[in-house]
N, C-alpha and C positions, 0 to 999 in steps of 0.2 A: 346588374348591367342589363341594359335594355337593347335586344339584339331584333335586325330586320332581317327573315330570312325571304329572300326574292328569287323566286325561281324567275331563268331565263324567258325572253317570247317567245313565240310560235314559229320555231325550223319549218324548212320548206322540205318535207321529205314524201317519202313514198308508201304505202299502207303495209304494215306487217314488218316494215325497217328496223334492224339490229343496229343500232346507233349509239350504246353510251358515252365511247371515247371517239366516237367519227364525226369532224368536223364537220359544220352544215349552215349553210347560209340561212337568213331569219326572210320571214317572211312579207310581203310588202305591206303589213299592218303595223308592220315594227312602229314608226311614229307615233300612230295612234296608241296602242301600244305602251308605248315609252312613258306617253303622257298619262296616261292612267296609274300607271307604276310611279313615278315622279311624282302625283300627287297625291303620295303615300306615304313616300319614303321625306325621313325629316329632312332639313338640311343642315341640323348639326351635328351630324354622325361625327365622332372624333375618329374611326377611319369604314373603310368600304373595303372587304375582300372579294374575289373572285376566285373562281374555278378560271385556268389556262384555256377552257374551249371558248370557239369565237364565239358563240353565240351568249356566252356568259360576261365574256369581256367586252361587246359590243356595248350590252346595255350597262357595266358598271361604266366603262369611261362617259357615255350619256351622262348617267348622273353623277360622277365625280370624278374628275381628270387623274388625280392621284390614287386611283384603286392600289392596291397590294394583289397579286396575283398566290393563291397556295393550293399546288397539286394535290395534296389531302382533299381539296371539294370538285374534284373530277367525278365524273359519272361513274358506275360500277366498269370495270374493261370486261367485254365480252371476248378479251383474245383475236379467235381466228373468224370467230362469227360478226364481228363490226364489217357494216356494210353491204350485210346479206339479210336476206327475210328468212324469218321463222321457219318457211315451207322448203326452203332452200338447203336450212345446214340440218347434219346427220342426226335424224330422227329418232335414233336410240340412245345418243349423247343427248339430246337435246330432253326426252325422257327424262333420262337418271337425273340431269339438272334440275327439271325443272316437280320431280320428286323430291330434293332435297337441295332448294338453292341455297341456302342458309349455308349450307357445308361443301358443294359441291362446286369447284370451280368449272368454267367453262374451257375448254381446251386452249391455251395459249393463255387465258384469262384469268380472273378472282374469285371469288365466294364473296356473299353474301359477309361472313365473318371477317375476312382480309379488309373488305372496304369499311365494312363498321369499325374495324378497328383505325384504319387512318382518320378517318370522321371523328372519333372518339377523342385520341389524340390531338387532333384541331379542337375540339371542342374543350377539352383541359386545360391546354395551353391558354385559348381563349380569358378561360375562367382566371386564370394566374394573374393578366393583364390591367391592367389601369384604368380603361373606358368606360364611361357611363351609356355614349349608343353607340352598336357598332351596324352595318349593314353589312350582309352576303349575299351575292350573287351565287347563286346555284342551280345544282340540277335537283330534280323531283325526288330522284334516290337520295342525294344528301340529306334534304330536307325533313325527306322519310326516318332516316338515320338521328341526325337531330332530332327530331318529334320522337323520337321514338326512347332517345336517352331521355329526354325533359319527362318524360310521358312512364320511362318503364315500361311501353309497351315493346311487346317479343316479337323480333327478328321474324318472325315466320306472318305475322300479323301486318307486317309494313303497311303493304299493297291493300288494306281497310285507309288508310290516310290517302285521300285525292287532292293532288295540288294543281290545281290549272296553270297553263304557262300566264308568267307577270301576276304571278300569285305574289304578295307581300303578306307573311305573319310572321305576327310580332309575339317572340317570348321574351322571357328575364331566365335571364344565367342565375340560379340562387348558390348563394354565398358570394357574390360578387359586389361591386358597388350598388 
């Protein structure tokens, strides 16, 4: 199976922003944008997923009105830190996280391991499935996650993978069609 993994555009945010589950409007490049993405992505995808964030869902409905939406490709949840800058939330929590994000959730929020594991899960189920292309809309972390089962590369290592927003790569699901 031949799978498109597409990270969202370019949010309109603010420098140093705690945002993986915080909703955010796309920036006014979106079009341009879109069409770079669009003429990437096939148009015979037998279907298209998203992540529930807007900025995920904006650009699958773009290019395919009948997306499927699945909460497993939501960003990592930062908890209580969504919506604040790095400089802002408690700096000795923020420490011990980001000493061991992999294992340490964020207050109110995940770990590194809780989200790989829902990504995982999507990604099995995937494999189980009947498609020869599928497309995702996601975020940078997903994709990290994905790349990083295809890859075998370790959880602590992600953040070596850089995905530009309207990034489109293309793997294959092995054992699948």
């Amino acid at each position: 199976m031949e799978i498109l993994l597409i990270r969202h555009t370019t949010p309109i945010l603010e420098p140093g922003l705690i945002y993986g589950r915080k909703d955010l409007l796309l920036h006014g490049d979106f079009v341009t944008e879109l069409e770079t993405v669009r003429a990437q992505v096939d148009h015979d995808l037998d279907v298209l997923y998203s992540s529930p964030a807007f900025r995920c869902t904006e650009l699958a409905g773009a290019l395919r009105a009948d997306f499927v939406m699945d909460d497993r490709l939501q960003e990592l949840d930062f908890g209580e830190w969504e919506g604040k800058t790095w400089d802002t939330v408690d700096q000795p929590a923020l420490q011990a996280w980001m000493d061991d994000y992999v294992n340490v959730c964020t207050p109110g929020g995940e770990s590194m391991m809780q989200m790989y594991a829902r990504v995982k899960a999507f990604w099995e189920e995937l494999g189980r499935a009947e498609f020869a292309k599928v497309g995702i809309v996601t975020h940078a972390g997903v994709i990290r996650m994905i790349l990083s089962i295809v890859n075998g590369t370790a959880l602590g290592e992600i953040f070596d993978i850089k995905v530009a927003y309207g990034a489109v790569i293309r793997v294959r699901l092995v054992g699948s069609n």
